[in-house]
ZAFI-754894 format. One record per residue (C-alpha): residue number from 1; chain; x, y, z. Coordinates in pm, 1 decimal. Layout:
% ZAFI-754894
{num=NUM cadena=A east=X north=Y up=Z}
...
This chain:
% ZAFI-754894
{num=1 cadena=A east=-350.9 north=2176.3 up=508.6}
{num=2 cadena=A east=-166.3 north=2273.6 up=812.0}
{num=3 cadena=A east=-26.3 north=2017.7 up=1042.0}
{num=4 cadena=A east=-245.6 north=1886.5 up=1305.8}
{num=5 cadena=A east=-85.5 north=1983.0 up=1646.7}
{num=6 cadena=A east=-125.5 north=1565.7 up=1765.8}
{num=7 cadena=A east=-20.5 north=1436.6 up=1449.2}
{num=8 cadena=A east=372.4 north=1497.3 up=1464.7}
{num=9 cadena=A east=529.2 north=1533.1 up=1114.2}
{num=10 cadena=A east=872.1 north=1459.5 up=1112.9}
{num=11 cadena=A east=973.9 north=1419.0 up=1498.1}
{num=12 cadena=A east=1031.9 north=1108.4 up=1692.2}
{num=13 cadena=A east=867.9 north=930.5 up=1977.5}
{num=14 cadena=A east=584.2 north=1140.2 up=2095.9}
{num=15 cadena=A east=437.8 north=1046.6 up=2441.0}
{num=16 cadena=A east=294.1 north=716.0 up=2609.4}
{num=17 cadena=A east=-94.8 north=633.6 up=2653.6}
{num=18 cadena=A east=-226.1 north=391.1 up=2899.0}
{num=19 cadena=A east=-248.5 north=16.4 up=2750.3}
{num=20 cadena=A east=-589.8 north=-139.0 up=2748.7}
{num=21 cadena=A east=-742.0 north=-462.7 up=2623.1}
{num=22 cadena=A east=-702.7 north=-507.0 up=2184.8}
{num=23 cadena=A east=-1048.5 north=-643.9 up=2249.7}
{num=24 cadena=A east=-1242.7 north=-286.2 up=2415.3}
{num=25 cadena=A east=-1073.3 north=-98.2 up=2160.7}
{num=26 cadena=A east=-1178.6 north=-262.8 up=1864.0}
{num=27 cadena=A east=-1520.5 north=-281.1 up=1967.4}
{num=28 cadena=A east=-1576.2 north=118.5 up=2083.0}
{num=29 cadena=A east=-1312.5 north=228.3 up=1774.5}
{num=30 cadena=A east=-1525.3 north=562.0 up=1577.0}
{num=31 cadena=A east=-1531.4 north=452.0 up=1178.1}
{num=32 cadena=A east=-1563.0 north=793.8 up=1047.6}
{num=33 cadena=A east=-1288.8 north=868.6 up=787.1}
{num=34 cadena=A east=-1154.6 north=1128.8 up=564.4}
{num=35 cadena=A east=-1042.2 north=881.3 up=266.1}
{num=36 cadena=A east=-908.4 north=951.4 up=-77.5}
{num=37 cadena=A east=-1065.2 north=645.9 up=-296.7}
{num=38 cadena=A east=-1000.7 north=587.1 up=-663.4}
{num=39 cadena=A east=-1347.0 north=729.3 up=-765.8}
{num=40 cadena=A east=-1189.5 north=1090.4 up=-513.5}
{num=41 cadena=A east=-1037.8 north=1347.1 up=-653.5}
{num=42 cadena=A east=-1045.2 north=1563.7 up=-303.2}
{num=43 cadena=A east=-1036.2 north=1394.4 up=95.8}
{num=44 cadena=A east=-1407.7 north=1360.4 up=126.7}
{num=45 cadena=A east=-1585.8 north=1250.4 up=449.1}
{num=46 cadena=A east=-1706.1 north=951.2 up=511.4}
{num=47 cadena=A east=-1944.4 north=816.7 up=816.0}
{num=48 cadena=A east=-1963.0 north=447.6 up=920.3}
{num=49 cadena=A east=-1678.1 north=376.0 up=693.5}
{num=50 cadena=A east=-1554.6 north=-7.1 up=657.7}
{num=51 cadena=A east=-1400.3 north=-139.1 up=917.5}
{num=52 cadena=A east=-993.2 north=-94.6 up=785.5}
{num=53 cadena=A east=-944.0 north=-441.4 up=784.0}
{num=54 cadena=A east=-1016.8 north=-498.5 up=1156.6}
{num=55 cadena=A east=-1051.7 north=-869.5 up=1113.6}
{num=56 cadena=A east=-670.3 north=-901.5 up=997.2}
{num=57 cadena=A east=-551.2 north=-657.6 up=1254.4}
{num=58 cadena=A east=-725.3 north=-832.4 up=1545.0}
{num=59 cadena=A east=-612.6 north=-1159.9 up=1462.0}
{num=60 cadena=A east=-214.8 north=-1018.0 up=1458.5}
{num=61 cadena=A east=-285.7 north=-799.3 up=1769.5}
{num=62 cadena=A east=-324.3 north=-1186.1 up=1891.6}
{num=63 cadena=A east=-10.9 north=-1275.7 up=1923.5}
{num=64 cadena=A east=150.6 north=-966.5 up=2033.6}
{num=65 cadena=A east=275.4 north=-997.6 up=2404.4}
{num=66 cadena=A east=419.9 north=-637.1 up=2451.7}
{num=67 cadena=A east=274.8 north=-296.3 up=2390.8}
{num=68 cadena=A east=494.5 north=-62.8 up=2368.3}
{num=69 cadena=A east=672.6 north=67.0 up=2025.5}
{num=70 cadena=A east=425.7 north=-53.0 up=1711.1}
{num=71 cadena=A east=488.9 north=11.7 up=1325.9}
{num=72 cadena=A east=258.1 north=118.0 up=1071.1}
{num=73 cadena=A east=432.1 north=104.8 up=739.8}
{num=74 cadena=A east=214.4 north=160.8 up=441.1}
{num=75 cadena=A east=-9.6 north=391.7 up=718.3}
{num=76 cadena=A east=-281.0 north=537.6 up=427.0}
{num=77 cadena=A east=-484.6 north=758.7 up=556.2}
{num=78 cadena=A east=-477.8 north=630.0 up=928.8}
{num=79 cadena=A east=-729.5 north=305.7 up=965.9}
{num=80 cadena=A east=-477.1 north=121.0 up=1130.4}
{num=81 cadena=A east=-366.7 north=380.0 up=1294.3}
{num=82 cadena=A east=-652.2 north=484.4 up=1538.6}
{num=83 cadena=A east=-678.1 north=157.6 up=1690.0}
{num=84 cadena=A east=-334.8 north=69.9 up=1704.8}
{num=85 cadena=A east=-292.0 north=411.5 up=1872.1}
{num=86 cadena=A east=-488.1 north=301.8 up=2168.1}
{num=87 cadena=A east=-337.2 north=13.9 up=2272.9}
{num=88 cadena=A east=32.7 north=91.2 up=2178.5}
{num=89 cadena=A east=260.4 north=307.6 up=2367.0}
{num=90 cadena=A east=399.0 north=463.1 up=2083.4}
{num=91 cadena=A east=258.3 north=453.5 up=1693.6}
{num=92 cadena=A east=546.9 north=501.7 up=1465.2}
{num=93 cadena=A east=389.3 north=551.8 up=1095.8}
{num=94 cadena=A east=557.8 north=550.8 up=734.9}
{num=95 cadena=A east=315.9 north=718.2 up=481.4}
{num=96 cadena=A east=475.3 north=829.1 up=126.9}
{num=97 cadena=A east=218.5 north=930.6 up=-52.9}
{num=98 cadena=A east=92.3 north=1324.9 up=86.5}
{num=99 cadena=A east=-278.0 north=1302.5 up=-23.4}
{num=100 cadena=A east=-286.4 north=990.8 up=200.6}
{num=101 cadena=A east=-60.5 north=1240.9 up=480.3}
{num=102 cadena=A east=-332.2 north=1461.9 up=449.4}
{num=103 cadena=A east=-600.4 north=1238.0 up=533.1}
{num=104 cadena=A east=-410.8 north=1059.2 up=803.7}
{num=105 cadena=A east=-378.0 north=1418.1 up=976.7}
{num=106 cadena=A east=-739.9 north=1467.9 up=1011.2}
{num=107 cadena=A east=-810.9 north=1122.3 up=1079.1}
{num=108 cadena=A east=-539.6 north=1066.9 up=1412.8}
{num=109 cadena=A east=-519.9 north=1288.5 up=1654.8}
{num=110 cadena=A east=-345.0 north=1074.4 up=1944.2}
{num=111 cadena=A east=-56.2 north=1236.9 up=2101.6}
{num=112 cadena=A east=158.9 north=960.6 up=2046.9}
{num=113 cadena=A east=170.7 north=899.9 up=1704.5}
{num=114 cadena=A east=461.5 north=1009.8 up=1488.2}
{num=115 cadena=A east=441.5 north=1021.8 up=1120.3}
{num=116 cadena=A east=732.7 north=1016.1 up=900.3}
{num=117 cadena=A east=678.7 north=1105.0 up=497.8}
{num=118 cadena=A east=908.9 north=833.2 up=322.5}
{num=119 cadena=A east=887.6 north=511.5 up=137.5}
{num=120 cadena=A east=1106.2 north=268.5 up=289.8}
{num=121 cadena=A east=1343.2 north=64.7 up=70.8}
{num=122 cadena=A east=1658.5 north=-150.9 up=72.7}
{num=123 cadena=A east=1843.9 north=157.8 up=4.9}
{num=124 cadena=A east=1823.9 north=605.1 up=-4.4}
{num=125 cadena=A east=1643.3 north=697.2 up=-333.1}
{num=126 cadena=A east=1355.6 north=865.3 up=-504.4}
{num=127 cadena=A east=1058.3 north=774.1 up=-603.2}
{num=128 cadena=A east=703.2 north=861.3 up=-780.5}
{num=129 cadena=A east=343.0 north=804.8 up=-650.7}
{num=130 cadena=A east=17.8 north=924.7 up=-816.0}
{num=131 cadena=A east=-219.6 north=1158.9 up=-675.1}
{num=132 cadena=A east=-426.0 north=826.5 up=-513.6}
{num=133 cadena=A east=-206.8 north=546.2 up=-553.4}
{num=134 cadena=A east=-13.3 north=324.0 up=-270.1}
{num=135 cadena=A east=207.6 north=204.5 up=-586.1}
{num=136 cadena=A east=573.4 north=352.9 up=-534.3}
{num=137 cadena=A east=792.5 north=343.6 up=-844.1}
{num=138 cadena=A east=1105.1 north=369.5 up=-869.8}
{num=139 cadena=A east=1281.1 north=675.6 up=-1021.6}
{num=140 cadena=A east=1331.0 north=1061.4 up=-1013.7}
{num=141 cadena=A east=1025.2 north=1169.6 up=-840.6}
{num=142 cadena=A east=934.2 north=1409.5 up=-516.9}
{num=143 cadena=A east=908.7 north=1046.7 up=-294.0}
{num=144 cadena=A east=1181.4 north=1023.3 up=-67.0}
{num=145 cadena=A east=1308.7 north=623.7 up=31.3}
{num=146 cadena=A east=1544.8 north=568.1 up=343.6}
{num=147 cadena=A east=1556.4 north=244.0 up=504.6}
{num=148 cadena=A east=1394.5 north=138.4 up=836.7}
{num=149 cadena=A east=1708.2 north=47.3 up=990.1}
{num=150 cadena=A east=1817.8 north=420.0 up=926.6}
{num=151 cadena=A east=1593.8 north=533.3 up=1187.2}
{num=152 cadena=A east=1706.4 north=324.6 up=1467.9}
{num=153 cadena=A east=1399.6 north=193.2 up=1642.5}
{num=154 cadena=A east=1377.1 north=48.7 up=1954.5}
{num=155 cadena=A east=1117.1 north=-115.2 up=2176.9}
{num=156 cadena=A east=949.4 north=-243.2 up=1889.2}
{num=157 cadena=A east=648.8 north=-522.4 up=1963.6}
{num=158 cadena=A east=449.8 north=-498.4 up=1607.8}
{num=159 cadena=A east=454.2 north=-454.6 up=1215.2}
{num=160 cadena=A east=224.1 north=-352.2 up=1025.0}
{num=161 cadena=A east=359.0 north=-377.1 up=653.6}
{num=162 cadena=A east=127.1 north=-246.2 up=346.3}
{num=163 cadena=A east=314.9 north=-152.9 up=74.6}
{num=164 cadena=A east=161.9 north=-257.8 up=-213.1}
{num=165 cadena=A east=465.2 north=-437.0 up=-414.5}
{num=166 cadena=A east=743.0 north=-276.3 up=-203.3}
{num=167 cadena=A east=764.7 north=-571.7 up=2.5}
{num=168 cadena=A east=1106.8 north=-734.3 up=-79.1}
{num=169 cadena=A east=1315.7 north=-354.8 up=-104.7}
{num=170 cadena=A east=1166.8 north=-278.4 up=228.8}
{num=171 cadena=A east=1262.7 north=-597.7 up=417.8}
{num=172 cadena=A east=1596.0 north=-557.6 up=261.2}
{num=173 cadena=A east=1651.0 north=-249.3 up=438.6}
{num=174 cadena=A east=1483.9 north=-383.9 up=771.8}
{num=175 cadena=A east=1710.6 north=-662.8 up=856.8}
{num=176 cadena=A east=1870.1 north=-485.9 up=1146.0}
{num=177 cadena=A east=1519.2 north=-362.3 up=1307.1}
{num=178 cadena=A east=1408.8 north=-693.3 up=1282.5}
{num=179 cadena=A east=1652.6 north=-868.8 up=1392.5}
{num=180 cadena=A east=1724.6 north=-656.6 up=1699.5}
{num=181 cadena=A east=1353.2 north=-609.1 up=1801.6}
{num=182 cadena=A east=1136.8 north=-947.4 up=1702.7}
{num=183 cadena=A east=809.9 north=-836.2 up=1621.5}
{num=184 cadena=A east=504.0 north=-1002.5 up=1560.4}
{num=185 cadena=A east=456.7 north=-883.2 up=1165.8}
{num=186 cadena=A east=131.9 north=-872.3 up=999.0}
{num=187 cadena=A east=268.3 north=-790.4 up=615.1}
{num=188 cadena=A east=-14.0 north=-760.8 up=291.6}
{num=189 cadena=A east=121.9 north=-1061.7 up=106.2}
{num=190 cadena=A east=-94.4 north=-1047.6 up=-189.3}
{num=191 cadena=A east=60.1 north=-1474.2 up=-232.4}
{num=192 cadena=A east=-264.8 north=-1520.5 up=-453.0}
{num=193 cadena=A east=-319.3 north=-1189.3 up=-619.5}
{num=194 cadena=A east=-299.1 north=-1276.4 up=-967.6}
{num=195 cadena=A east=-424.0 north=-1641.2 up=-1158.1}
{num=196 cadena=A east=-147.0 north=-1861.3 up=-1261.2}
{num=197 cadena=A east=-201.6 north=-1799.3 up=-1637.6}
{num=198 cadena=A east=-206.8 north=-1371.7 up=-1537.4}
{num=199 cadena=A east=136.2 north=-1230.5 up=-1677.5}
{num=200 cadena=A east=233.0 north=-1080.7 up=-1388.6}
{num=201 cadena=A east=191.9 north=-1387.9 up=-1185.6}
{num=202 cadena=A east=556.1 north=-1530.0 up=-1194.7}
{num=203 cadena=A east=649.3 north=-1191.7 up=-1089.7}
{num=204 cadena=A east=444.5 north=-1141.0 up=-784.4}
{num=205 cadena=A east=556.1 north=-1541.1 up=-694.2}
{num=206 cadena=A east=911.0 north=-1439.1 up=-702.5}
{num=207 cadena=A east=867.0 north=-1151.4 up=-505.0}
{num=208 cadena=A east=687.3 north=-1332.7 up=-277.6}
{num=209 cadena=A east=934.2 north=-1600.1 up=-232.4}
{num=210 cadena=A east=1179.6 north=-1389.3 up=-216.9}
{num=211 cadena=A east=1015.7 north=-1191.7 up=104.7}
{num=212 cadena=A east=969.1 north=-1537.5 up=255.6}
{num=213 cadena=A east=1320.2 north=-1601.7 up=230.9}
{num=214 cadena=A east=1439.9 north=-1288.5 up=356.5}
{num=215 cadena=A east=1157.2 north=-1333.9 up=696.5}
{num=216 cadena=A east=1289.1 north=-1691.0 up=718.4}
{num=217 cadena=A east=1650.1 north=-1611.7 up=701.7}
{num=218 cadena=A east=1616.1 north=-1332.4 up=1002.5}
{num=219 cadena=A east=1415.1 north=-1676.0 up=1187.1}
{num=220 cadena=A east=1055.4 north=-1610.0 up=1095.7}
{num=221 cadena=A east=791.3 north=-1848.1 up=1069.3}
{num=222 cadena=A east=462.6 north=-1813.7 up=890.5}
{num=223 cadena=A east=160.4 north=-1831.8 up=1176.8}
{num=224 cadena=A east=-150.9 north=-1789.6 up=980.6}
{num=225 cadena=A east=-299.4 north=-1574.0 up=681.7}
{num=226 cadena=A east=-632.7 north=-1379.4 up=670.8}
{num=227 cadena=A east=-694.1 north=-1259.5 up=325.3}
{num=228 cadena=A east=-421.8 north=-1110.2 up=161.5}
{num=229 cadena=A east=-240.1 north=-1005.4 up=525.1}
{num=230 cadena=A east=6.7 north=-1283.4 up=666.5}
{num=231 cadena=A east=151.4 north=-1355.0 up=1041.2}
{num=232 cadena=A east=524.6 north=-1406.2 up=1079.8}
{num=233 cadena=A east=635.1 north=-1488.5 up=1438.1}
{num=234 cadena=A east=986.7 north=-1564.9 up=1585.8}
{num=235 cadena=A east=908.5 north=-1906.9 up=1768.0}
């Protein structure tokens, strides 16, 4: 699929939209996707989709004081995206995975979204991905991985992180964007994926403390969780 003309692949900070009120846009937001489920083996059309986790989003947009330069890390095919596109300044996305890029391009068409095709990670590698999956693993693949700090952001207000077990590799590589900038973060924890008697249960925990000691260590505090999705705030 070509390239939608609003949807800039590959180029940086696109334009500036007026900023209005999280509250209007949420409510008037269209919820008519392209989406690439497990069940999909093409982007198929959806009307009236769910809602892309709009509680967890509006409850982070609370505590954001500035509008200007916002993240979308783990962007999918772009649910985030639309909303966040209308009250941000600038939309900066991070989508690995090019079924999901395809999506996302028919899905966004704001003029000041930019959408980079990497995995971010502690560190320049590749990767694999699956035709469907947000899983990234490690290892000779067509995935590239830089880290955030490699692309020098500025201005930046919000995080959204999604990443689906790439948590602690892309924090490592974020220290300097975070620590220059102090955005509100809204990051897909998972804490309680798995039962404590699942194997992969001390795993995730480590990871997970791990991440909290990285967002601690740069002067983070937890805020509040909804779901799966936590709020880190510099007090």
């Amino acid at each position: 699929m070509a390239v939608s003309n609003t949807v800039k692949v590959l180029a940086q900070n696109v334009g500036i939209v007026p900023t209005v009120s999280a509250k209007s846009v949420m409510t008037l937001e269209n919820n008519n996707y392209w989406v690439l489920y497990n069940h999909h083996t093409t982007p198929t059309f959806i009307e009236n989709a769910n809602g892309g986790q709009q509680r967890q989003r509006n409850r982070a947009l609370q505590h954001v004081k500035r509008w200007r330069v916002c993240l979308d890390i783990g962007s999918n095919i772009g649910q985030w995206t639309r909303p966040l596109s209308r009250i941000f300044d600038s939309v900066v996305c991070f989508e690995p995975n090019p079924n999901f890029r395809e999506c996302f391009q028919r899905n966004v068409t704001s003029n000041n979204v930019t959408l980079w095709p990497y995995g971010l990670s502690s560190h320049e590698h590749k990767a694999n991905q699956i035709f469907n999956s947000t899983v990234l693993q490690k290892g000779d693949g067509d995935i590239e991985c830089r880290t955030l700090d490699s692309f020098g952001l500025t201005n930046v207000d919000f995080v959204k992180i999604d990443v689906d077990g790439f948590e602690l590799e892309l924090l490592e590589g974020a220290s300097k964007t975070l620590t220059e900038n102090n955005p509100v973060i809204n990051i897909e924890m998972k804490r309680n994926k798995y039962q404590p008697a699942h194997k992969q249960s001390a795993t995730r925990q480590k990871l997970v403390d791990q991440c909290d000691a990285i967002l601690r260590d740069l002067g983070y505090k937890f805020v509040r969780r909804t779901k799966s999705d936590e709020v880190w705030l510099k007090p």
